[in-house]
N, C-alpha and C positions, 0 to 999 in steps of 0.2 A: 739550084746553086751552080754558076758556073766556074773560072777559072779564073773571075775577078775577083774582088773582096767584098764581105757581102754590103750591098748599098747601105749606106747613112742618110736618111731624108731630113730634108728640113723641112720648117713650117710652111717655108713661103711654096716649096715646089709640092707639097701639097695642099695647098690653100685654093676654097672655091670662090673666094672672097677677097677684097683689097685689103681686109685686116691680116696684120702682119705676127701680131703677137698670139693671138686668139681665133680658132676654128671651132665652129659650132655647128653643127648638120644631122640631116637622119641618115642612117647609116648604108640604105639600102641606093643613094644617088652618090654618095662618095664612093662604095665600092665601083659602081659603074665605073665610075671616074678612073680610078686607078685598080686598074684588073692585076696590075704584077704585085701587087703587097700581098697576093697571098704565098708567096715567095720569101723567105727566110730575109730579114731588112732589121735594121736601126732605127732610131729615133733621135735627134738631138733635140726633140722635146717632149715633155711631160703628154700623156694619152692616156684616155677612156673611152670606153664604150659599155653601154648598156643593150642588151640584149632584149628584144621584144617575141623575135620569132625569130624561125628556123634550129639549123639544126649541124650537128657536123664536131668538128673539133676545132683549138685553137692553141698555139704551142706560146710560152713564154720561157724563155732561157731553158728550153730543153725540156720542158715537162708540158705534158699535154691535160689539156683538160674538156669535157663533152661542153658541146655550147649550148644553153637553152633559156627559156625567156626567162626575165628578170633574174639574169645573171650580167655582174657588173665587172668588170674586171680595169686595174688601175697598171700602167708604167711610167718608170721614170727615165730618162735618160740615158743610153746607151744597151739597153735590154736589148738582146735575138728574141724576133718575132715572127709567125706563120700563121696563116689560116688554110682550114681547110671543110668548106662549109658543105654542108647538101641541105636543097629545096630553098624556099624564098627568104633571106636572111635580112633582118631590118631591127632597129635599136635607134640609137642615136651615139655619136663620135664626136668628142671634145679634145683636141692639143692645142696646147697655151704653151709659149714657150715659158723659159725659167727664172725672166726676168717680169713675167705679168703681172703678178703682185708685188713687184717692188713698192712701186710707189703709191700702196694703198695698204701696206704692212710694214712696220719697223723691225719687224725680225725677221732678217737675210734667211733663216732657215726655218720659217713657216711651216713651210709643207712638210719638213722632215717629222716633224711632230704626229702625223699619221701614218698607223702601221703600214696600209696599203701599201705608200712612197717609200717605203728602205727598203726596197730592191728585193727581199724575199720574198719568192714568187707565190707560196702559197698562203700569202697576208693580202698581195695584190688582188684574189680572185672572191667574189664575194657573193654570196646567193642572199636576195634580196627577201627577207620573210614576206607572207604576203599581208600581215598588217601595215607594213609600209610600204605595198607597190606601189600602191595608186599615188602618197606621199612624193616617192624620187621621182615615181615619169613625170610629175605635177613639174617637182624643178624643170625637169629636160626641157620641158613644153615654156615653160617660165624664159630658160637661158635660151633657146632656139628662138622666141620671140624678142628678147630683148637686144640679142645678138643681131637679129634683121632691120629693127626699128632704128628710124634716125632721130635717135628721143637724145637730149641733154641729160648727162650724165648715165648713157647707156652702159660703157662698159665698168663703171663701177657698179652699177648693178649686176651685170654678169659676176662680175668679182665676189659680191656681199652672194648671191644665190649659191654661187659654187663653194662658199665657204658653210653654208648651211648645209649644204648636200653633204660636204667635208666633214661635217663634227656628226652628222646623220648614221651615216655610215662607221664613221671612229666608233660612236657611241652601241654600236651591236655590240663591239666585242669589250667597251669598258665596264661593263657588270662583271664578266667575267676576270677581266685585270683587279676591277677593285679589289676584289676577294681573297685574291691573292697573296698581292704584294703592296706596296705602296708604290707613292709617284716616286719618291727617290730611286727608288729602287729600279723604276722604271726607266728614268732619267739615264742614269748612267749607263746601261744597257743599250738604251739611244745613243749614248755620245760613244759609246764601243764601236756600235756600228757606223759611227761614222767617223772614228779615227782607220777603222778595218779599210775603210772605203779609201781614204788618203793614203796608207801605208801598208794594204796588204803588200805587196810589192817587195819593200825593204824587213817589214817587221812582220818575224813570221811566230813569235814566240810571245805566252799569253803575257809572262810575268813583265815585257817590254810596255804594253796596254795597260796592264795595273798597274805599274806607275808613270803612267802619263794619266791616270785618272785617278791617283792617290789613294788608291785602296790595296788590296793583298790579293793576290792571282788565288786564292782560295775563296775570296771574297766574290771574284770575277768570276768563278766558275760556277759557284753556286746562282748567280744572277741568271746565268746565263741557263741554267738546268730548270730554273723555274721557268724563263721564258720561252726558248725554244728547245727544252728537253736533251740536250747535249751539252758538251763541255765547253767551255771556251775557247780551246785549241780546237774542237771540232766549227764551232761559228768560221774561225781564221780558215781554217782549211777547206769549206766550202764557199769560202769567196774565192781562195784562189784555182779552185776546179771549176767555177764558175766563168772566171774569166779565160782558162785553159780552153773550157769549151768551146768559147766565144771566138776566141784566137783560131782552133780547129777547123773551125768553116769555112777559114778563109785560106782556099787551095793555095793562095800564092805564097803561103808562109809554107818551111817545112818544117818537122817538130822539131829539130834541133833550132832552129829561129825563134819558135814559140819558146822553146826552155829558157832558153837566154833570154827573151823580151821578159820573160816571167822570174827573172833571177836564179835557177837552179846552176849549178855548176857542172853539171851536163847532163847527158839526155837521157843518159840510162837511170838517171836519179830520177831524172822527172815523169820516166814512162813509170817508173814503181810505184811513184807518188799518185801518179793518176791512175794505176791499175787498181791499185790499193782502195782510194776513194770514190772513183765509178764503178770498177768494179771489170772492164776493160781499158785496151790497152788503147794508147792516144790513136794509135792508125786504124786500130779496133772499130772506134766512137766517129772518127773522120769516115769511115769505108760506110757506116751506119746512116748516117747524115745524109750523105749521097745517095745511097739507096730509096732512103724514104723519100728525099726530095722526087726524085725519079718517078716514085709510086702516087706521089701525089700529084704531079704534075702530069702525068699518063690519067689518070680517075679524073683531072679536071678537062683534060684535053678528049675525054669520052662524054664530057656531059656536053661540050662545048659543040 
C-alpha cells in the first residue's frame, strides 16, 4: 500500500487475450504476468480462481483465508484483494465483466441469485468436496479450451459451462437452505442484500428495509437470523464497516473524509461506530493494514 488509492483494474489492463469481456487462463502464467496483484487492488469485474496447488494465504475484504487445492473462491465487483502465496501456486483465473451475460440471459441480475456473488466473503470461498473435483477442473479444462478455440458460437459456450459450474457449486449449499427455509424466504433476504448494497449509505435503519420490502422489521430480522445468524441491523452495519474498511486503505482519504463520504455527522461518531464493530479504532485498523502490507511485501521480497 502506498500513498495512492488502492488500484481498480480493469478487464482489459489485465487481459492476456483480445477478448474484452471474458479472461480464461491457468493461474500460474497470469500470476507471472502481473507480479503486483499480490498487493491490496480492486476489481471492476466479476473473478474466480480455482486452486490446484500450492500454498500460502489469500485476503478478500479483510479476512484471510489458507489457500489450498480445490479451493475455489468467487468476487464481485469492487471487493479489497491480496495474495500472499508460498511454493509453486497454479489453478485456473476467470473475469468476465458485468455485462457478459447480458445478451444470453433475460434477468439483469442473474448472477445475484448465487450465494458466492452478494459480496459476503465467507459465501464467496468454497472447498470443493472431492466427489466433485474431478467434475469442476473438467469445466475449467472444458472453458480454457473453448475460450482458445476459433469455433462458432464459442463464447456462448463458455457462457452455458460457466453457468453449470454456477448452479454446481450454488447446489452444495442448497440441501442445506432447503431444510431450512423456503425460497420466499430466501428471496427476500436476497433482495435485502441488495437494497443494503444501493442505500447502505443513506438508510441505516432495518424498519426503512422492511418497508421497501413490505414485510415487518420483526419479519426481517428473523430472515436474517436464519440466514446469516445475526440481526438485521447487524447485516446493515457490517456493510457499512465493510466499505469503512475499504475507504481506510486509501491513505489519501483522512478519517474525518471517510466519515462524511460514509454519512456520519462527524468523526468521533464514526470512530465509536467502527470501534465498536471491529473492535479497533479506524486509525487502529489503517496503522494495521500498513503493517502487514509491509510484512508481506518484505517475505515476498526474500523469496524474490
Amino acid at each position: 500500500m502506498t500513498n495512492k488509492d488502492i488500484p481498480v483494474y480493469t478487464i482489459d489492463t489485465l487481459s492476456l487475450s483480445n477478448q474484452k469481456d471474458i479472461q480464461i487462463s491457468r493461474f500460474a502464467p497470469y500470476l507471472a504476468v502481473h507480479k503486483n496483484l499480490h498487493l491490496a487492488h480492486k476489481h471492476d469485474f466479476y473473478h474466480l480462481i480455482l486452486f490446484l496447488e500450492g500454498g500460502g494465504t489469500h485476503d478478500i475484504d479483510f479476512h484471510t483465508f489458507p489457500v489450498r487445492p480445490y479451493q475455489i473462491y468467487f468476487m464481485i465487483p469492487g471487493q479489497v484483494h491480496s495474495w500472499s502465496f508460498e511454493g509453486h501456486v497454479d489453478g485456473y483465473v476467470i473475469n468476465f465483466s458485468g455485462s457478459f451475460f447480458h445478451s444470453f440471459m433475460a434477468r439483469s441480475d442473474f448472477l445475484s441469485q448465487f450465494a458466492f456473488f452478494n459480496g459476503i466473503v465467507n459465501d464467496s470461498v468454497v472447498d470443493i468436496p472431492e466427489a466433485i473435483q474431478s467434475k469442476v477442473k473438467q469445466y475449467f479444462d472444458d472453458l480454457l479450451n473453448e475460450s482458445t478455440a476459433d469455433s462458432t458460437f464459442g463464447l456462448d459456450m463458455v457462457r452455458a459451462i460457466l453457468i453449470q459450474l454456477f448452479i454446481t457449486i450454488n447446489r452444495l449449499n442448497d440441501a442445506e437452505k432447503s431444510e431450512k427455509t423456503s425460497l420466499h424466504n430466501y428471496t427476500i433476504f436476497k433482495n435485502f442484500q441488495r437494497l443494503i448494497e444501493l442505500n447502505y449509505n443513506t438508510l441505516r435503519l432495518p424498519k426503512e428495509y422492511a418497508g421497501k420490502l413490505f414485510i415487518t422489521p420483526n419479519y426481517l430480522n428473523a430472515i436474517c437470523r436464519q440466514f446469516m445468524g445475526v440481526s438485521s441491523g447487524e447485516v446493515i452495519r457490517i456493510r457499512i464497516v465493510m466499505e469503512a474498511k475499504r475507504q481506510l486503505v486509501n491513505l489519501d482519504l483522512t478519517v474525518a473524509e471517510i466519515a462524511y463520504k460514509l454519512n456520519f455527522e462527524d468523526t468521533s461518531y464514526f470512530t465509536k461506530f467502527f470501534k465498536k464493530q471491529a473492535g479497533v479504532t479506524p486509525k487502529e485498523f489503517r496503522e494495521a493494514e500498513i503493517k502487514r502490507v509491509k510484512r508481506v511485501n518484505s517475505r515476498l521480497g526474500s523469496i524474490t
